[in-house]
Each structure stands twice: as structure tokens, then as C-alpha cells.
N, C-alpha and C positions, 0 to 999 in steps of 0.2 A: 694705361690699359693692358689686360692680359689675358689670356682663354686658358683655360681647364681642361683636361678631358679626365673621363674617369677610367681606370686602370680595372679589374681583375678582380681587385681586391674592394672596391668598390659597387660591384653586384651579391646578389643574392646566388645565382648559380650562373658559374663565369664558363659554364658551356654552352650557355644560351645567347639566342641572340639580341641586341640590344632593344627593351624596352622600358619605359616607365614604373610599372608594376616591379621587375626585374633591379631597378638602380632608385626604390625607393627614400632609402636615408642617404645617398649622397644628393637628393634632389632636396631633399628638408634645407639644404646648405649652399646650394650650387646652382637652383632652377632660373628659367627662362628669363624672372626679374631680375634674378641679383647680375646674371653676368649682361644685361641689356642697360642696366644701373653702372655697373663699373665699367662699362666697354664704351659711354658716353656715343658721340658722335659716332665711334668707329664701327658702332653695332650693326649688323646687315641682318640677321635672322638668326633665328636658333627652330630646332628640330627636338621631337622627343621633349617638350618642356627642359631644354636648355643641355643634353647628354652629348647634342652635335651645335657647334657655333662657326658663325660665320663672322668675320667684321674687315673692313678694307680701314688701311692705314694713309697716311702721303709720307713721301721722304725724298728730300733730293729732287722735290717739284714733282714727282709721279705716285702713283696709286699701287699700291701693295695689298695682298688679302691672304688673312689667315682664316684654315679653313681647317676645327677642331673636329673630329669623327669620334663617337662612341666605342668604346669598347663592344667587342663582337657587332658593329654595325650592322643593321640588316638591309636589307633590300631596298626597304621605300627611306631609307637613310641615304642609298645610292642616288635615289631617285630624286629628293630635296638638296643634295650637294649639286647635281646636272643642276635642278633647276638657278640654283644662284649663281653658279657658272657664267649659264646661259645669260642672266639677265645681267653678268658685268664682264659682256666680253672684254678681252687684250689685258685682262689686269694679269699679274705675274700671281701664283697660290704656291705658298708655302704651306701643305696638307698634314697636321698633326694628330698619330694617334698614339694610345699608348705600346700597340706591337703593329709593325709591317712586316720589319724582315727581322731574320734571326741572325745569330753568331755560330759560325763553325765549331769543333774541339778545339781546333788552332789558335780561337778567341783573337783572329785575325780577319779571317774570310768572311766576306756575307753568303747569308741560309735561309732559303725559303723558309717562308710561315704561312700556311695554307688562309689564314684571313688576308692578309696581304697579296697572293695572290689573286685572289678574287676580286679585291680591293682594284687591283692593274688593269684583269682585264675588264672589270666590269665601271669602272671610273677613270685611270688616268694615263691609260695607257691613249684613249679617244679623246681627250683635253689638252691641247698641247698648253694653254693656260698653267696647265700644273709643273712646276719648276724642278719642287721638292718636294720629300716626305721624311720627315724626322716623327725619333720614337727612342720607346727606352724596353723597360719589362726584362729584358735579357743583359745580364751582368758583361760588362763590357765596350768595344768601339772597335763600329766595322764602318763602310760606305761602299753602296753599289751604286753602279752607272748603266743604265739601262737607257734602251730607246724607244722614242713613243711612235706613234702610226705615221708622223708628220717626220721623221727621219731627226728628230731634237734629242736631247740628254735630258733624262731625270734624273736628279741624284736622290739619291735613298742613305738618309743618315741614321745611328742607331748610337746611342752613347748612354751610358747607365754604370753610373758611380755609386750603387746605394750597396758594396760590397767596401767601398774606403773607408777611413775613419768617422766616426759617429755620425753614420747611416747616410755617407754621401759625403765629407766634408766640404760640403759648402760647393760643390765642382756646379757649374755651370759651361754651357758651351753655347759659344758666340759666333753670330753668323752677320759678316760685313759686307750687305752688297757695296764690291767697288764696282763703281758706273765709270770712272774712269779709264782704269785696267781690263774689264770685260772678266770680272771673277768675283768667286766668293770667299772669303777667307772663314778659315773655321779654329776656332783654339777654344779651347777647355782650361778654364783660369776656374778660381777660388780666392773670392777676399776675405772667405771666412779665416784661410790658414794666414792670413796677414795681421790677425789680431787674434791669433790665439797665444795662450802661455809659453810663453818661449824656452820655457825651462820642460815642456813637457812636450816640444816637438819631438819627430822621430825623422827618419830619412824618407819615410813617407808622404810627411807634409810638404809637398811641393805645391805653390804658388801659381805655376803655369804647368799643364802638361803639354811635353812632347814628343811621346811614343806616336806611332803609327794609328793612324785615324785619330791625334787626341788635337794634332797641329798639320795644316793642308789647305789647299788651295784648290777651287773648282771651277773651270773656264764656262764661261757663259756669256754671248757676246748680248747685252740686253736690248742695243740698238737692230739688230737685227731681225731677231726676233719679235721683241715691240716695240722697237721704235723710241725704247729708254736711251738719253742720255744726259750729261750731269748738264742741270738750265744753269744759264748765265744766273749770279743772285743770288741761288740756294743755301740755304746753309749746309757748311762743309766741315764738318769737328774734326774731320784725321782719322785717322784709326782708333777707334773707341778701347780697344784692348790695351 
């Protein structure tokens, strides 16, 4: 299973805020059946005929929930994220949209982005449910660590390869809750450059990144917080990267 959100380029006019009218033909592709169809079990709700998705996962014997937002979210978007919140307290939420924060010129630092802040104080800065927020739209890899009202760490990830080779090469980033460590591992691999023409590699094609923010580690003790830790049983694969 896997959630969408739509980007920017996905709307009709991407200084508005999000509606239906607004994100017509990516809904022809993307609306409330198809991602409640692909999301099987894990499906919890969708908002906007499918522009914002909710769905809770298991892993490691506990409950996970990803929580997709709209491009330019509006108001009662806020309003239907509380509510699913509300109705699955202590779950941990990984919050995905396509911008929160931005990248500095240093193409180091994290930079506010005025949806994202609204986004904080008006959503998750009052959730301590909320773990994380990952996002892309800005060419690059930063992480901010912020703190929410309840005195916890949010991280705020931002990663966006669609300036590499042919339109991203293949970069993905992978995010490994260790329950036994009390962290999250984050690394930026590509198995696209592992099967590409070897004769027309460059120094570019790297297989694993690890510059700054592409490979890192973020402490998060889960038992404490909720009361996460690895059950006797579970299935345990290793490090998936």
C-alpha cells in the first residue's frame, strides 16, 4: 500500500487553497476510490474526495499512521486531519505533504515556508501524535528539529532529487523505525543506478547517498513516549537498506 499527495503542479491555480474544483484531473486518477482500493485494510479516510489520505499500518506488533495533506491544505483540511487524530489516539503519524519547510542558499539549512508554518501552529505543533513531516518541491536535503507544546521533537525532513539524473535517478529515502535502538535511520539509496548501463555511468551515479542530510540518524525513545517497543515474535528483517 502507498499514499499520494498532489504537488503544485497538480492544481489548476497553485496559489489557492486546496479544493476539488481546484485538483480536477489529478482526481480523474488519484480520487477517494482508487486510493481506499489500493490502501486495502490500511485505509482510515480520505478528505476532498481523496487530495488528503489517512491510513494506519502495523509493524513490529504496533500501529503506525500515515497522514497524506493536500497541496495548499485549507482550513477544514486541518479540521478532518484533528479529527482522525482524535479518533486514533497514541498512534505515532508520519505527516506527508508535498512542501512544509524550505531549503536555505547553503542548500544545507532548513527555511521556513509560510504553508508549513500554519501547517505547525495550526496542526502539529498541538499533536504530540505527530513524529514527523516529510516533503520534497524544493531541490535538495535539509532536516529541522523542532519542539511541540508537550516538550517532544518533531523532525521535519525535506529531500528532493528531481534535479539528478533523468528526473531523480531513481533516489529514494528510507526511513527505519529502530524500536530497539530508540532512533530513526534515514539514507537516500537508488536501485535504479544499480541496473543502469555501466558503460554510461558518470561519478554522479552513486548507489547510496551520503552527504549531509542524505545519510543520519534521529533519536526518538518510542517507549516512552507511546509505550512502543520491539514484542517478543515480531518479525524483525534487519536493516532493510
Amino acid at each position: 500500500p502507498y499514499s499520494v499527495v498532489p504537488g503544485n503542479h497538480d492544481v489548476a491555480d497553485m496559489n489557492a487553497r486546496s479544493s476539488e474544483a481546484n485538483s480536477w484531473q489529478y482526481l480523474q486518477r488519484f480520487d477517494a476510490g482508487r486510493m481506499a482500493a489500493q490502501g486495502g485494510e490500511t485505509f482510515v479516510d480520505s478528505f476532498q474526495n481523496g487530495l488528503s489520505t489517512a491510513y494506519i499500518f502495523e509493524a513490529e506488533g504496533h500501529e503506525w499512521m500515515s497522514l497524506a495533506l493536500a497541496w495548499n491544505a485549507s482550513a477544514d483540511t486541518f479540521a478532518w486531519a484533528q479529527r482522525v487524530i482524535d479518533a486514533n489516539p497514541g498512534i505515532p503519524v508520519i505527516l506527508s505533504s508535498h512542501a512544509v519547510i524550505n531549503i536555505a542558499l547553503d542548500q544545507t539549512s532548513p527555511a521556513d515556508w509560510w504553508w508549513g508554518e500554519e501547517l505547525w501552529n495550526q496542526l502539529i505543533r498541538s499533536n504530540d501524535e505527530i513524529i514527523m513531516t516529510v516533503n520534497g518541491h524544493f531541490h535538495g536535503t535539509t532536516m529541522r528539529e523542532r519542539t511541540n507544546d508537550f516538550g517532544h521533537p518533531v523532525y521535519q525532513v525535506l529531500t528532493d532529487y528531481q534535479m539528478a539524473a533523468d528526473g531523480g535517478n531513481g533516489y529514494m529515502t528510507l526511513f527505519e523505525f529502530d524500536l530497539t535502538n530508540d532512533r530513526i535511520d534515514v539514507e537516500s539509496v537508488s536501485p535504479w543506478v544499480t541496473v543502469k548501463d555501466k558503460e554510461s555511468l558518470t561519478a554522479n551515479d552513486t548507489p547510496v547517498l551520503d552527504g549531509k542530510w542524505q545519510s543520519f540518524s534521529l533519536p526518538l525513545d518510542f517507549e516512552s513516549r507511546f509505550g512502543y517497543s520491539v514484542t517478543p515474535g515480531s518479525e524483525t528483517k534487519g536493516d532493510l537498506s
